[in-house]
MIVEXNU-446714 format. One record per residue: residue in one letter; x, y, z of N, C-alpha, C, CB in turn. Coordinates in steps of 0.02 Angstrom, whole numbers. Glycine has a CB too. Layout:
REM MIVEXNU-446714
(A,(X,Y,Z),(X,Y,Z),(X,Y,Z),(X,Y,Z))
...
REM end
This chain:
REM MIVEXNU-446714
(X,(-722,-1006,481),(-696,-949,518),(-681,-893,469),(-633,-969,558))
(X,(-702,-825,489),(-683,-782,445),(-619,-756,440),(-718,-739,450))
(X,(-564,-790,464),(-509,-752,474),(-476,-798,413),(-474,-750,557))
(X,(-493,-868,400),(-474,-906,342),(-487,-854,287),(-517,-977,333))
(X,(-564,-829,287),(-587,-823,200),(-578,-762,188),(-667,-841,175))
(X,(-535,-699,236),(-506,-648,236),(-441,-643,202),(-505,-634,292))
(X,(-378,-700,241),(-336,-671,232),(-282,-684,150),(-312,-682,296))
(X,(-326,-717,113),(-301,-729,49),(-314,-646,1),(-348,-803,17))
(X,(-386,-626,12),(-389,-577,-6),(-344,-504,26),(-449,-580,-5))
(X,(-330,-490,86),(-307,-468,117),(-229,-453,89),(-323,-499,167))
(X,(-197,-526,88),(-125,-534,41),(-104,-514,-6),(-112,-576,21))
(X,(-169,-532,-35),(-164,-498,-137),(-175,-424,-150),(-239,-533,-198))
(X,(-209,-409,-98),(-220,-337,-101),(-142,-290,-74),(-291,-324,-46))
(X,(-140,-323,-4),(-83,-299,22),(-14,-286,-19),(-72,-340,69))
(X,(-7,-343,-74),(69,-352,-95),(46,-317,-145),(111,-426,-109))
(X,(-25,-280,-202),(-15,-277,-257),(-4,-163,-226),(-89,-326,-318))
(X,(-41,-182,-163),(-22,-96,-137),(56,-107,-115),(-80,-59,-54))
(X,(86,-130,-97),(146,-154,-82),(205,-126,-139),(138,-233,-77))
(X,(161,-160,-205),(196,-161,-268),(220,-81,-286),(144,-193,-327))
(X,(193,-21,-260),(203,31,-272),(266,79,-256),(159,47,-256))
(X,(319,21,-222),(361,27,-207),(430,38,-248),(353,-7,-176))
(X,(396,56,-326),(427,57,-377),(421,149,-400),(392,-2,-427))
(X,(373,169,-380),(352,239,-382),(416,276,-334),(267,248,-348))
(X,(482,250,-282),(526,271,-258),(576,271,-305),(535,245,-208))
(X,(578,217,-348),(648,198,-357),(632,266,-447),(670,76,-365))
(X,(588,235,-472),(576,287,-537),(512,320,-535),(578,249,-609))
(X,(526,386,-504),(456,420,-513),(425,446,-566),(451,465,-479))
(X,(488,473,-613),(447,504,-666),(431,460,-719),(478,562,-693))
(X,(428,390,-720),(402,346,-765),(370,332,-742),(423,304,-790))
(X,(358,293,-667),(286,269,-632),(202,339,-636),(318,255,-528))
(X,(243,383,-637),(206,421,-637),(156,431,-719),(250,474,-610))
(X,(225,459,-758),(203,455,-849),(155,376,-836),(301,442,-927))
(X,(174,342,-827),(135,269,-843),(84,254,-816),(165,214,-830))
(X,(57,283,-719),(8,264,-698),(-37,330,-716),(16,240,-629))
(X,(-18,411,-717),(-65,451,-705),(-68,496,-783),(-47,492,-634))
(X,(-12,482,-830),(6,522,-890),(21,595,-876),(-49,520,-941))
(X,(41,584,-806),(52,635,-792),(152,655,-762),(-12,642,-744))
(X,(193,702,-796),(263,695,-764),(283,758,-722),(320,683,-823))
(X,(326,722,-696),(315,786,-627),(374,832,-662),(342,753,-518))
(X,(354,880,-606),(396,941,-678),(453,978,-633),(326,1025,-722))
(X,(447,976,-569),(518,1012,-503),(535,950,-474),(489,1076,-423))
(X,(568,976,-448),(608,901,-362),(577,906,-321),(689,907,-311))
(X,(506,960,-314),(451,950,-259),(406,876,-272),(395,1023,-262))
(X,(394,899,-345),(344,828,-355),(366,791,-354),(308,811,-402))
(X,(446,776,-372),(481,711,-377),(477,688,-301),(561,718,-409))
(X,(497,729,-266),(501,705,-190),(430,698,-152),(545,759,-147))
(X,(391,717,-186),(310,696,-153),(266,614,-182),(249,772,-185))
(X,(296,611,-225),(290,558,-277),(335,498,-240),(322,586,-358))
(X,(397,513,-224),(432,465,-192),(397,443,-111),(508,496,-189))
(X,(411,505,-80),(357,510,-6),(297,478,-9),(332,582,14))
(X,(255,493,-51),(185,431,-51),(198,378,-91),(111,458,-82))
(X,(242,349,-124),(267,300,-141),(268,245,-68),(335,322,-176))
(X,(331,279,-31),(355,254,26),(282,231,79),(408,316,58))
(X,(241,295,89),(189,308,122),(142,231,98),(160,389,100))
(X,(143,228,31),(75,182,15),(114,98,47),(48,184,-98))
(X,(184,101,22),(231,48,23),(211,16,118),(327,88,1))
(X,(242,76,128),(204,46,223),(144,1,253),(176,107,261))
(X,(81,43,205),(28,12,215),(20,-41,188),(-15,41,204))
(X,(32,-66,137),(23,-112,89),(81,-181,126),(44,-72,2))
(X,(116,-162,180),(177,-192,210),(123,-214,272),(256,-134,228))
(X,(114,-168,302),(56,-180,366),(-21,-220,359),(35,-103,390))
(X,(-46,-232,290),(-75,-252,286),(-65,-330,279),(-95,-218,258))
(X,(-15,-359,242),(1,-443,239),(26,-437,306),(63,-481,177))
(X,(52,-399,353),(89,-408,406),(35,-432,450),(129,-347,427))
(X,(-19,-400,458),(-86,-401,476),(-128,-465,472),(-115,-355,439))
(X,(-94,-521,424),(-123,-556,401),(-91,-625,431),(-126,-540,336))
(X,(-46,-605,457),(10,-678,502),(-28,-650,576),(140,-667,503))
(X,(-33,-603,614),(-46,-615,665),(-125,-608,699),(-2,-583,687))
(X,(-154,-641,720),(-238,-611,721),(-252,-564,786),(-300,-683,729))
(X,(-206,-562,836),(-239,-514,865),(-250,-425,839),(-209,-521,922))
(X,(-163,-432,779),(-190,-372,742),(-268,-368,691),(-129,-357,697))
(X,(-238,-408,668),(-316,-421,628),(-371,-426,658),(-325,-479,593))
(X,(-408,-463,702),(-446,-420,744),(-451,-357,768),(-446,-438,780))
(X,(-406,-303,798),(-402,-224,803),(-416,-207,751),(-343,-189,821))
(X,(-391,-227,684),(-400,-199,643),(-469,-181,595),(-362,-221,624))
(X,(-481,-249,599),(-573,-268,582),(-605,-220,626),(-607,-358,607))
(X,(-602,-244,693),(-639,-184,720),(-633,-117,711),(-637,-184,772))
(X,(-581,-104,686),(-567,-25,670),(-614,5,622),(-495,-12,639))
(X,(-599,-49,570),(-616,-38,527),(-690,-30,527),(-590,-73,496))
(X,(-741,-79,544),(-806,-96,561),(-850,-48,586),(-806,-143,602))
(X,(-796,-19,647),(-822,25,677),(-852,116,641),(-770,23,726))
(X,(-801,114,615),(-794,186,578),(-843,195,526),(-724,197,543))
REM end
């Protein structure tokens, strides 16, 4: 069944986008460290935090995705489709 040989990959992916949930708590090091790049106002700091949060969701919805299959099915198909 493909929903077995999915959802391991699915997990690892999910928790390591998940993991970015560190880009809230310290932005201007996650940032220096992932892009070498440091944010320089409280705009970037707060956009940096905001897609922090933003990626944190998805990366949440995706293992979430992975306990129940009727999402995972919508989702496949979403995906498939497009």
């Amino acid at each position: 069944m493909m929903h077995t040989d999915v959802v391991p990959v699915l997990v690892i992916s999910g928790v390591a986008t998940a993991g970015v949930l560190v880009l809230t708590v310290a932005p201007r090091q996650v940032c220096h460290a992932l892009f070498r790049v440091e944010p320089a106002d409280w705009l970037s700091v707060f956009f940096a935090r905001y897609l922090g949060l933003l990626v944190f969701a998805i990366g949440s919805l995706v293992v979430y995705s992975c306990s129940i299959v009727r999402i995972f099915c919508a989702g496949l198909a979403a995906v498939c489709s497009a």
